[in-house]
LOLO-211034 format. One record per atom (N, C-alpha, C): residue in three letters; z, y, x. Coordinates in steps of 0.1 Angstrom, whole numbers, plus 5000, padded with zeros to 4 digits. Atoms other than C-alpha are relative to their C-alpha. Layout:
<atoms>
AlaZYX/...
</atoms>
This chain:
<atoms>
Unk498649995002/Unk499151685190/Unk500649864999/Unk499050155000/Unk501651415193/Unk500749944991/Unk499250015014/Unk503751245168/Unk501250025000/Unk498849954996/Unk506651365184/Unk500350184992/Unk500449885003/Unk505051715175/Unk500150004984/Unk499850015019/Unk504451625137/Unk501449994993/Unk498350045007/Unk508351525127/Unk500450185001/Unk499249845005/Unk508851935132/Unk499550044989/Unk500349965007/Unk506451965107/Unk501050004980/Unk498950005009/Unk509152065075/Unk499049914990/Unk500550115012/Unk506851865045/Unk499949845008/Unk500150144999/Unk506451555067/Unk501449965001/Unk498550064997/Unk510251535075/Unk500649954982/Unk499850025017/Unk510651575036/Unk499649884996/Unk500850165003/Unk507951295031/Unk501049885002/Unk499550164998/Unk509451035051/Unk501449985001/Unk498450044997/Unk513551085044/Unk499749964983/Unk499650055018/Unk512651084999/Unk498949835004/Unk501350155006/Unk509850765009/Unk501149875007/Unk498950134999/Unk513050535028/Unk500650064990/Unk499050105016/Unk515150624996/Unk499349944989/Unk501250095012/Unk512450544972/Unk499649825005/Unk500050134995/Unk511750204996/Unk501449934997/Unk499150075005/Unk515350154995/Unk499449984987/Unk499650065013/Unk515250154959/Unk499449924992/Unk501750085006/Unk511949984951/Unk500849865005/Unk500050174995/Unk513249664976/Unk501649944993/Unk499050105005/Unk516749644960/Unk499549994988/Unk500450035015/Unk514949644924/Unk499449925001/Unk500350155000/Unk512749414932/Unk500549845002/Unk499350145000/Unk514649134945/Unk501349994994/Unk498949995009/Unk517649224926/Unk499549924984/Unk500750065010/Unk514949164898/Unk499649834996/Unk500450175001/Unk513848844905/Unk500949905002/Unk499050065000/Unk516748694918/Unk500649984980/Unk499450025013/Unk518448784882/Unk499049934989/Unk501550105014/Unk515048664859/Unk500749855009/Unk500050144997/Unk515348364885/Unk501249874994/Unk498750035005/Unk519048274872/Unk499950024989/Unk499950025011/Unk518548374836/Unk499149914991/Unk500950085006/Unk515748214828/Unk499649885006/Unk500350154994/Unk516147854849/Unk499049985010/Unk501150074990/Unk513647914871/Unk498450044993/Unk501350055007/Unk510947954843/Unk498350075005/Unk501349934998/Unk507348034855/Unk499650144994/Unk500849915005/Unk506148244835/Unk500850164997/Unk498649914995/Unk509548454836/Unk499450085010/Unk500149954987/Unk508748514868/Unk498650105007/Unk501249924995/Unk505348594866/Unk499850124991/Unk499949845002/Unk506148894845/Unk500350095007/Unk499249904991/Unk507649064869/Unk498650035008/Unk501549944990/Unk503949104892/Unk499650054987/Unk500749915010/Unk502749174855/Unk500250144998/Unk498849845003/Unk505249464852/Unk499450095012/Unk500049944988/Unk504449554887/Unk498450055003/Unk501749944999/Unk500249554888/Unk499450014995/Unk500649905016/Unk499449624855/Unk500150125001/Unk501149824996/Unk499549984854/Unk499550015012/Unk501049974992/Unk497750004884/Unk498549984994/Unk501350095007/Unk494449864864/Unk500350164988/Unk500149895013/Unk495550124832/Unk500650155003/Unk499849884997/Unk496850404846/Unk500150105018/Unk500849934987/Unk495350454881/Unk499150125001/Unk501049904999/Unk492850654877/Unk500450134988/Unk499449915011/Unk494650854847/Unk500450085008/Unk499249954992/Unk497450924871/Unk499350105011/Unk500849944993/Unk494951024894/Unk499650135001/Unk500449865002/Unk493251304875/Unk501550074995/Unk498949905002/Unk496451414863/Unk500750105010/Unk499549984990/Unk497851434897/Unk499250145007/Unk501249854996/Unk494451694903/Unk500750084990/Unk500049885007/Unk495651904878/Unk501450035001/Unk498949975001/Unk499451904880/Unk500350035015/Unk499649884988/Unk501752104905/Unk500349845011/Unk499150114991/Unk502651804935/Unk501549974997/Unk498550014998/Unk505651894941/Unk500749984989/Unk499450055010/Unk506951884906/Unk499949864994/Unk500750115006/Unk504951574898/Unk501049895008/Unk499450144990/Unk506951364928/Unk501250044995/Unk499149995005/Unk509951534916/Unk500549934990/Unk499950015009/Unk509651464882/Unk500249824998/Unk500050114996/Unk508451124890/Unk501649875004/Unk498950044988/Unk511351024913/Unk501349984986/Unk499050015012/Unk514051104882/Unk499349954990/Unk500750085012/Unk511850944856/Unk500549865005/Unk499650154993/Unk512450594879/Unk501350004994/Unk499149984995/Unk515650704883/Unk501049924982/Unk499649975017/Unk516250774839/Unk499349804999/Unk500250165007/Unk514450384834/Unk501649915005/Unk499450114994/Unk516950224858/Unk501650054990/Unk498449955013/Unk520150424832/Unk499949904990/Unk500750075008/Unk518250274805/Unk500149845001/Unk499750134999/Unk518149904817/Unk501449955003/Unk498150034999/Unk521849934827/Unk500750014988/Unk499450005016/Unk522750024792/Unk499849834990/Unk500350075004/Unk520649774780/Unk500949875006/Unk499550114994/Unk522349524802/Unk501349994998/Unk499150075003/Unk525549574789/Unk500549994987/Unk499850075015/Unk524849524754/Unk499649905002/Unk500150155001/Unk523549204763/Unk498949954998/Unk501550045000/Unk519949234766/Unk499650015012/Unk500350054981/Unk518749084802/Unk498950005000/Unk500849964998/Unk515449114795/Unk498850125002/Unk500249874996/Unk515149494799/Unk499649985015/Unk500249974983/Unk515349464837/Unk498149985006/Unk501749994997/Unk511149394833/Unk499850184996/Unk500349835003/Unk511249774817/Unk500050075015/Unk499249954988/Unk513049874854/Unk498249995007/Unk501049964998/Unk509949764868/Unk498450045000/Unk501349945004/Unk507149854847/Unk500050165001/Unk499949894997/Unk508550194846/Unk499650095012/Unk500649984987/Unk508550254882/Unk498449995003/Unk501150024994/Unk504850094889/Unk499250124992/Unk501349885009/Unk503350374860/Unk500250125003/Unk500049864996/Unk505250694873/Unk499649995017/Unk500250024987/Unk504350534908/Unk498150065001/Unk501550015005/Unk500450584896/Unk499850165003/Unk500149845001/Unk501150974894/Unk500550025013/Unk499150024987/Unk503650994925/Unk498849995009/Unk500750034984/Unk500950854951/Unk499250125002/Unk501449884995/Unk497951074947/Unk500550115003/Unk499649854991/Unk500351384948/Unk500550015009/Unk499649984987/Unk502051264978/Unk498850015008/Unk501450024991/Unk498451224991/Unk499950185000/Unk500549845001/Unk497551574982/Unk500850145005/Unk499249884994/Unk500751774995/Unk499649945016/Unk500350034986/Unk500051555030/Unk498650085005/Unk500949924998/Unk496651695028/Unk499850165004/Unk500149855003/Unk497352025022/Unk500950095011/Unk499049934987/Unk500352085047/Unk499849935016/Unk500050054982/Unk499351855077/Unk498550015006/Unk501249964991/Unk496351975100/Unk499449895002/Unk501650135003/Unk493151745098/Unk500449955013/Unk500050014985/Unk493951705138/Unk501249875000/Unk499050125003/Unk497151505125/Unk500249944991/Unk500450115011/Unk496151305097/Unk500649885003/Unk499550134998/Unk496051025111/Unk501349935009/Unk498450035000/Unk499151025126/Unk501049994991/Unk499350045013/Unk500951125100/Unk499949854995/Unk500050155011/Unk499550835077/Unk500849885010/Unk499550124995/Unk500650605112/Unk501349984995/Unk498449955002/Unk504250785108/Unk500349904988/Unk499250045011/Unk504650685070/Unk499849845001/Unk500250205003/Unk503050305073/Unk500949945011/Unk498850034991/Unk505650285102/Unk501449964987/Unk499149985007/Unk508250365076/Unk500049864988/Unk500550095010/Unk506450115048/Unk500549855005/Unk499750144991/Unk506349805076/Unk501550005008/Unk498650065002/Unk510149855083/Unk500549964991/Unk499250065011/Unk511349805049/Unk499149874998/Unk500450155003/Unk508749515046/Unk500949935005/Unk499650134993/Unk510449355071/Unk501649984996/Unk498749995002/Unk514249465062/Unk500249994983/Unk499250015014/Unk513949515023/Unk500349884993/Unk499650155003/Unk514049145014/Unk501149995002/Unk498950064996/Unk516849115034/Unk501450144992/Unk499049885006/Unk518849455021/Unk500049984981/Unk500750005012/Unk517049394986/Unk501649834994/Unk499150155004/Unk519048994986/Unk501350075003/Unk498750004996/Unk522449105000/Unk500450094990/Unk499249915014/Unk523049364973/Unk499849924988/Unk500250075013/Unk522249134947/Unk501249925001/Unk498750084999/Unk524348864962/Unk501150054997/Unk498249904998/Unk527549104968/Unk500650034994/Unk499349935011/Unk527749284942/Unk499149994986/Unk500450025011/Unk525849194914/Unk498850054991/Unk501349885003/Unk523049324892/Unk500050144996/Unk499949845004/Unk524449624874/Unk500350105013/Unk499649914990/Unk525749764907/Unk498950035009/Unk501449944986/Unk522449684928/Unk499250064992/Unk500849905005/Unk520649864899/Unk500850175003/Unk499549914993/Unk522950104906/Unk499850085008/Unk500449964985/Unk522250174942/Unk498450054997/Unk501349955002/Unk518450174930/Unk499550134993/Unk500449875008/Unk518950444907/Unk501050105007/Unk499749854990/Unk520750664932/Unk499450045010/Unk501049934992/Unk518150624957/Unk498850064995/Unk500749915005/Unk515950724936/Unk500150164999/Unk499349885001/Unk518051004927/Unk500050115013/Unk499949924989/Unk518651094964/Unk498650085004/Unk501550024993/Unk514751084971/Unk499450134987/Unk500549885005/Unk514351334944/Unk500550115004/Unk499249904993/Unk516751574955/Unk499050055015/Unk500849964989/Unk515151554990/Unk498850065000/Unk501349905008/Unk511851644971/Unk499850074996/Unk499849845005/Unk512851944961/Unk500250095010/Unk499949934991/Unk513352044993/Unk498350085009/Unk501950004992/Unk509052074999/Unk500550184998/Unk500149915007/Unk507952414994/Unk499750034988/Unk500950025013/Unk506552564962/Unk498849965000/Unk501450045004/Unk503852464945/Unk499050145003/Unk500949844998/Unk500852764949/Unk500149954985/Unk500749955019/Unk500152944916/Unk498749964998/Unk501950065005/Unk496552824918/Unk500449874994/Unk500850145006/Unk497352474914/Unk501149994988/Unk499750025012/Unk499552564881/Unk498950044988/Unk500750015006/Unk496452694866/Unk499449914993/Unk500550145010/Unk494952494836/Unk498549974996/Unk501550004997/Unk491752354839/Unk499550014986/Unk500549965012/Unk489152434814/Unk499149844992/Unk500650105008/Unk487552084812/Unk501249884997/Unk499350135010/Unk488951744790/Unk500449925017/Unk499850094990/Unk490651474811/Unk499149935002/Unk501850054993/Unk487251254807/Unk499450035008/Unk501049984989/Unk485151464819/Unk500350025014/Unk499450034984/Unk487651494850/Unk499949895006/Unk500550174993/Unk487551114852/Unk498249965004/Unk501650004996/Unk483551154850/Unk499850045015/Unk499849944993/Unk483751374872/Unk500249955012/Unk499850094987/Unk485551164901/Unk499249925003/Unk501350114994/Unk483650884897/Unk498650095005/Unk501149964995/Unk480451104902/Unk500550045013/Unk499349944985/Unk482451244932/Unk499949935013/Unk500250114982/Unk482950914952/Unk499049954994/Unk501250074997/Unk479350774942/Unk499350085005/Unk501249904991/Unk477151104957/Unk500850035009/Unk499749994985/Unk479751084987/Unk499649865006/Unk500950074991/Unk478150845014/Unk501349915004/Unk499150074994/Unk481450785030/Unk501249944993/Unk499050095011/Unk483950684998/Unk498949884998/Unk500950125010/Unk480950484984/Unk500249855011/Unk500350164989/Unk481350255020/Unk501449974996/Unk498850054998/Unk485050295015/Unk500849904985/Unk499950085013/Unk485050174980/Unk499949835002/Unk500450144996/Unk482749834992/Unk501349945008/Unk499050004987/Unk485649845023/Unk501549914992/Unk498350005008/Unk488649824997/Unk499549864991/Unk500450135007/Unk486349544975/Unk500249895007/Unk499950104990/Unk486249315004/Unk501150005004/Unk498750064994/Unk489749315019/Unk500849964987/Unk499449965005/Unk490949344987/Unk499849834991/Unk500350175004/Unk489148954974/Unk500549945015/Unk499550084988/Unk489548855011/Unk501549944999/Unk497850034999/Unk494048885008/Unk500049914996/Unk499450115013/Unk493748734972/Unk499949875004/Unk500250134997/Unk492348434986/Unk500749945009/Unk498750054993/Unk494748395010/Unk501750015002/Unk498349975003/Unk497948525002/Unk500749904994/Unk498950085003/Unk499048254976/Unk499849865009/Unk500350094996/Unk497847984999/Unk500449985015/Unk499950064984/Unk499648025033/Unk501349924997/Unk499350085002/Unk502347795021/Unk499449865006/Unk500650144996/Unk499747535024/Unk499749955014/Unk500349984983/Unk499047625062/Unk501249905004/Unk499250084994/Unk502247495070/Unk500649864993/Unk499950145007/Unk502947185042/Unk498649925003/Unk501450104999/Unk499047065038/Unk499550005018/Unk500949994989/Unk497447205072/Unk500949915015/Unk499250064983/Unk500347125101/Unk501049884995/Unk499350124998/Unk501946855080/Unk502050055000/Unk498850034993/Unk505647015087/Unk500450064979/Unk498949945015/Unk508647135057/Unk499550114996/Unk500549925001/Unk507947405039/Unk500750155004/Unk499049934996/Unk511047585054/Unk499650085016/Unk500649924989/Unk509047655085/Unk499150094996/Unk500049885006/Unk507647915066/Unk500250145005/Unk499149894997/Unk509648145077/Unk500150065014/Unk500749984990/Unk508148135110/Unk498650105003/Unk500949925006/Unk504948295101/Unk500150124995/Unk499649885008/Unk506348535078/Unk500750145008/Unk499649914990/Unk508448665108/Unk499150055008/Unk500949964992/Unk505748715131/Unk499350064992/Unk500949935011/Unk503748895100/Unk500850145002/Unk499449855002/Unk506649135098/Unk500250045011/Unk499849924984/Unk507149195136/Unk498950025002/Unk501450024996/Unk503449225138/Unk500050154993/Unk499949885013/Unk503249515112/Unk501350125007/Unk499049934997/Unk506549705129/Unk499250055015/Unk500449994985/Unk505449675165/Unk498950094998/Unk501349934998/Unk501949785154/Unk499950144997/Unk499749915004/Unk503050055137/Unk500450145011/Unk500149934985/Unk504550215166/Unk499750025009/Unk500849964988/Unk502550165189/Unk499050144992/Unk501449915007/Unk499750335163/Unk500750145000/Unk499149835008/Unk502350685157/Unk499250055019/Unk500249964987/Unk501450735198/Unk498749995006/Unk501349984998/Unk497650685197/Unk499050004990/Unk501450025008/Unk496150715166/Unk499650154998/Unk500649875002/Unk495451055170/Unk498550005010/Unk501649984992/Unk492850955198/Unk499449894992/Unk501150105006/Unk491050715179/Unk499250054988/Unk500649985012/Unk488850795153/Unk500049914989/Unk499550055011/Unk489750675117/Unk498949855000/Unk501050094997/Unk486250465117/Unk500049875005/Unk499850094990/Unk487150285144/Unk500949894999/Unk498050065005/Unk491050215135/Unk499249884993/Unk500550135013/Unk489450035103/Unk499149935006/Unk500950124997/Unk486749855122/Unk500949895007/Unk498950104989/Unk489549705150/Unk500449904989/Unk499450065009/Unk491649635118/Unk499149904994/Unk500650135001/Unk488749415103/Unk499549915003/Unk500250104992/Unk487549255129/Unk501049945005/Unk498950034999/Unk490749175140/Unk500549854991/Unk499450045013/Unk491949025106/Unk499349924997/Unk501750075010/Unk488248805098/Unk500849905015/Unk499650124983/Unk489348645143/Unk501549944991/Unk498850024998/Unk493148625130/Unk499549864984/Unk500150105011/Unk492548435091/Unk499249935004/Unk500650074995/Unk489548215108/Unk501049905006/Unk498750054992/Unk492448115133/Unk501049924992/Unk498750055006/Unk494948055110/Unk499249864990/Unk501050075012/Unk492547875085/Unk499649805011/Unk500350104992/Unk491547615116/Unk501249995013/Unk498350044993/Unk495147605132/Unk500149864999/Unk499450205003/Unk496547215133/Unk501550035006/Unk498549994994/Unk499447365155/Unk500650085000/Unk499449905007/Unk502147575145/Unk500450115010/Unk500149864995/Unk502447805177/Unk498650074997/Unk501149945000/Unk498547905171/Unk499950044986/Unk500449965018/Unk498947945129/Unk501250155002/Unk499649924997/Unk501748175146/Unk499750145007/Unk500749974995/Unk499948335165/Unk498950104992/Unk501149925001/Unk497148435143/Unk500550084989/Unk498949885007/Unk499848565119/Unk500250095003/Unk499149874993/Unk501248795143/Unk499050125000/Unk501049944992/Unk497548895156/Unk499250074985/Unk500049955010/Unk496748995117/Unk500850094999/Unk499049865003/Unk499549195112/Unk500150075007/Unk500249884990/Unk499149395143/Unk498950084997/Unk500849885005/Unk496249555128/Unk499850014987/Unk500549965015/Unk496749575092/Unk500750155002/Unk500349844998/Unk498349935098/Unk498650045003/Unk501449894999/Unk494850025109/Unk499250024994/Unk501450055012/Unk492849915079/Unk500950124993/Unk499549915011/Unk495750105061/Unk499750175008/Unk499649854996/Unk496150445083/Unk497950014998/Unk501249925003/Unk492050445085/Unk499450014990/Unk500949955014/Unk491050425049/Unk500850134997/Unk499449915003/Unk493450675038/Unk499950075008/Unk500749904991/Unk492550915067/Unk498550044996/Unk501549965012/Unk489050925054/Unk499949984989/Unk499849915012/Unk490150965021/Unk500150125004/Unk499549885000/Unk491751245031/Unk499450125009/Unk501049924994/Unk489351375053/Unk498250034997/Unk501249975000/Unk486351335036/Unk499850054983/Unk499949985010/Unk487551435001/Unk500950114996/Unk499049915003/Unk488351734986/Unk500850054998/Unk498850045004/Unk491551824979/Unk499950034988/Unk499949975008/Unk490851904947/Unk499649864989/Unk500650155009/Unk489451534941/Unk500749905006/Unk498750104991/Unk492351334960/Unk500449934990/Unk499250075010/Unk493851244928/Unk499349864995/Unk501050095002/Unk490851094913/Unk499749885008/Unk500150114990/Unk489750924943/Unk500849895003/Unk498450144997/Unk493050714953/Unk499849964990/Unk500050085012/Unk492450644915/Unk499149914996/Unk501250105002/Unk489250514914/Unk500149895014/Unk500050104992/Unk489550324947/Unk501749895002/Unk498750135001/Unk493350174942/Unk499649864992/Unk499950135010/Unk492349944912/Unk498649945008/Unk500950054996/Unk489049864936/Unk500849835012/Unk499250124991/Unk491349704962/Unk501249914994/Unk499250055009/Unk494149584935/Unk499449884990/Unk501050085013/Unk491749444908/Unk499449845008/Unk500750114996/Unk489649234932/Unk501149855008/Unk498850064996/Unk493149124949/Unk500549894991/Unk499450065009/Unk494348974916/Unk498949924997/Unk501250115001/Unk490948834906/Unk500349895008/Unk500150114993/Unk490648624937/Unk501649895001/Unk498250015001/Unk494848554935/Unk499849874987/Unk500350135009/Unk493748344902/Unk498849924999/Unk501050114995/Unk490948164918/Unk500649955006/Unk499950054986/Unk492448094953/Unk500449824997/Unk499950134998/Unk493847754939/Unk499249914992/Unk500650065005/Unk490947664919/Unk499049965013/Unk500750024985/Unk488847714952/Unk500349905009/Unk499350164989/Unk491047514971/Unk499949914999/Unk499850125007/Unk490947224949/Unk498949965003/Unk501250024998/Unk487247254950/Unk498949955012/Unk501249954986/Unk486047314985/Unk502149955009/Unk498950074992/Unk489347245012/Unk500850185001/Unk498749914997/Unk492347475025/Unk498850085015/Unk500649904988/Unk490047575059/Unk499550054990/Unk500849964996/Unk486847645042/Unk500650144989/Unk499849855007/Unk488847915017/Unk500650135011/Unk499749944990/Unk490448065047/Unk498650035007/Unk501249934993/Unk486748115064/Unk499450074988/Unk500449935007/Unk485648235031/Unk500650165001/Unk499149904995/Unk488448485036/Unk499450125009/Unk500449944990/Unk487448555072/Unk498350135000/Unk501049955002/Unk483848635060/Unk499850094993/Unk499849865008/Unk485048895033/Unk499850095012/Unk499649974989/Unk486649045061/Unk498550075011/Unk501049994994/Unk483349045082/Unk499250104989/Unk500749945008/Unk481449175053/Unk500050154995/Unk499149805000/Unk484149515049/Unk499150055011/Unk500149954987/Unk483249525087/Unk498350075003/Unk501550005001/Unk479349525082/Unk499650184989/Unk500749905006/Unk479249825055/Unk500750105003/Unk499549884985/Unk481350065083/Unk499249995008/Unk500849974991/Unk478650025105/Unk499350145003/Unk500749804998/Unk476650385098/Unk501250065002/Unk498849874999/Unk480150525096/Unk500949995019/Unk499949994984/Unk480850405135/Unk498950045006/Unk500949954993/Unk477750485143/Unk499750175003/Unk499649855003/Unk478350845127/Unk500950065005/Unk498849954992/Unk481650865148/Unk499550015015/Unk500749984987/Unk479650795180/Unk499350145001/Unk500749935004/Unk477251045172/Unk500950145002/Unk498649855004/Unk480051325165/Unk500850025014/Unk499250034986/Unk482151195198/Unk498650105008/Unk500649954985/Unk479051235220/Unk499450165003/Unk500549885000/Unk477651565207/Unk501450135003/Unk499049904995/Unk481251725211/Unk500249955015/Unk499950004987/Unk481051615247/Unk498850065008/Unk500549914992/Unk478151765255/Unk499650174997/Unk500149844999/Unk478552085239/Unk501750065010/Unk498849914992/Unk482252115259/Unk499549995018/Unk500850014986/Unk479851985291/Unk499350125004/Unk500949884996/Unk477552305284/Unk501150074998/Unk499349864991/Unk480452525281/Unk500650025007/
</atoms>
């Protein structure tokens, strides 16, 4: 089926009109947020660095909570619920802001990132449940389509409401798209009466439970290692491509902005192309392109001197990070129950989050240590090493391809 064919499907139309208002509202809070910390508090570091605290802290304490909850509660009410919960913090910080307390607006986004913890896994589990294993991985192309336009636009929609009109009004805006994106969520169907039944065991032993789930599965346990490795690989390079273009090519730091473009037209482009063929590819695969890809592109960038080739390997990264994304989550979703979806995304988000922030407060001890390339090859070699423990699982996609070609040969 096509992905032309999927947009008739009524739950994915739902999906992707409440996930742009939620985007809206996430990219004007964000830089609404930081902008205003950046002005009240002079600039001050550590100011500033509340705001990622606010933001991937609960991911670490209530991921995997969220998770099993998400197994046991209805979806559809849960994203609902969700959606107006955001919606009720961002009231809250506006109150607060005009009695004359400015440092509420960190509540705005801690609130969001903890009902965001419940929210994923049940949007995982209604996509499961209403879209045909045949379009999986379309779908997921569909929504990371959706994701990699606001990357590239919400910065810029996110600043201009700040500028224009100020904080209380761009919170504003954020708490009506919330609001809208709930509304539109209400539009799913119902929940089944099975999944309001109440389970008989504790939430522990549900969390036991998961974890036992993805370690005696074969193909989470690679995607776990999968999510460890890209997930130290980024850290190590994310706060350090500033240096590419000050330390490495020598130029302002304002050319910047060069790279960063070719990251987000790399990520858009790729995206689209992926809505139109990722239904022939097998998920396996997707993720293998994507980290081989990504080990050639940071190697590149890492040993660049000249600023069309550090461009370049920008661009040639971000053209396959949709694949790393649409194939892990495809085999989540295809190789896990749906009655353990919650769990799962719970136990494997803080795998790729956790090790992200780890390496994020190394990368400039590293650097200092050892040089600007060899952390970038270090990088590259994560990268390689994701790529190394997908091996059985392309080999197991070969296997699968060739034997359905020659049972449709013999009939």
């Amino acid at each position: 089926m096509t992905g032309l064919s999927l947009f008739r499907n009524r739950v994915v139309q739902v999906i992707i009109l409440s996930m742009a208002f939620s985007q809206l509202g996430i990219w004007v809070r964000n830089l609404s947020v930081l902008l205003f910390v950046m002005k009240r508090s002079g600039g001050d570091p550590f100011a500033v660095s509340l705001i990622s605290v606010a933001e991937f802290g609960p991911i670490f304490v209530f991921s995997l909570i969220g998770g099993a909850f998400a197994d046991r509660w209805r979806p559809k009410r849960t994203l609902v619920l969700c959606e107006l919960l955001s919606a009720l913090s961002i009231i809250v910080v506006l109150l607060a802001l005009v009695l004359g307390t400015w440092k509420a607006v960190f509540f705005a986004t801690l609130m969001s990132a903890i009902v965001s913890q419940f929210a994923q896994p049940s949007g995982m589990k209604l996509f499961a449940k209403h879209v045909p294993a045949e379009q999986m991985q379309t779908g997921m192309s569909i929504l990371q389509t959706v994701m990699s336009l606001f990357m590239v636009l919400g910065p810029a929609i996110g600043t201009f409401a700040y500028q224009s009109f100020g904080m209380e009004t761009a919170l504003g805006i954020t708490g009506a798209a919330f609001i809208f994106s709930a509304v539109v969520l209400a539009c799913l169907p119902p929940d089944g009466m099975e999944e309001a039944a109440k389970r008989q065991t504790g939430l522990y032993q549900e969390i036991a439970d998961g974890f036992r789930y993805v370690v005696s599965n074969p193909v989470l346990r690679r995607l776990g290692a999968c999510y460890l490795a890209v997930g130290l690989a980024v850290g190590l390079i994310q706060p350090l491509g500033i240096f590419l273009i000050t330390e490495r090519l020598g130029l302002p730091e304002e050319q910047l902005r060069w790279t960063m473009t070719a990251y987000g037209l790399g990520e858009v482009i790729s995206s689209l192309l992926i809505v139109g063929f990722a239904g022939k590819a097998a998920p396996q695969k997707l993720l293998s392109l994507g980290m081989l890809v990504s080990a050639v592109g940071t190697a590149a960038a890492g040993w660049s001197a000249q600023l069309w080739l550090t461009v370049s390997a920008s661009f040639l990264t971000a053209l396959v990070q949709p694949c790393i994304f649409i194939g892990t989550n495809t085999l989540v979703m295809q190789n896990a129950d749906e009655t353990f979806i919650g769990r799962v995304n719970g136990l494997l988000t803080p795998l790729l989050s956790g090790s992200m922030v780890v390496t994020m407060s190394l990368a400039g001890a590293i650097k200092q240590a050892t040089s600007l390339v060899a952390v970038y090859e270090m990088a590259a070699l994560l990268f390689l090493a994701g790529l190394a423990v997908l091996v059985p699982l392309i080999r197991q996609s070969g296997k699968k391809a060739q034997a359905e070609r020659s049972e449709t040969t013999q009939g």
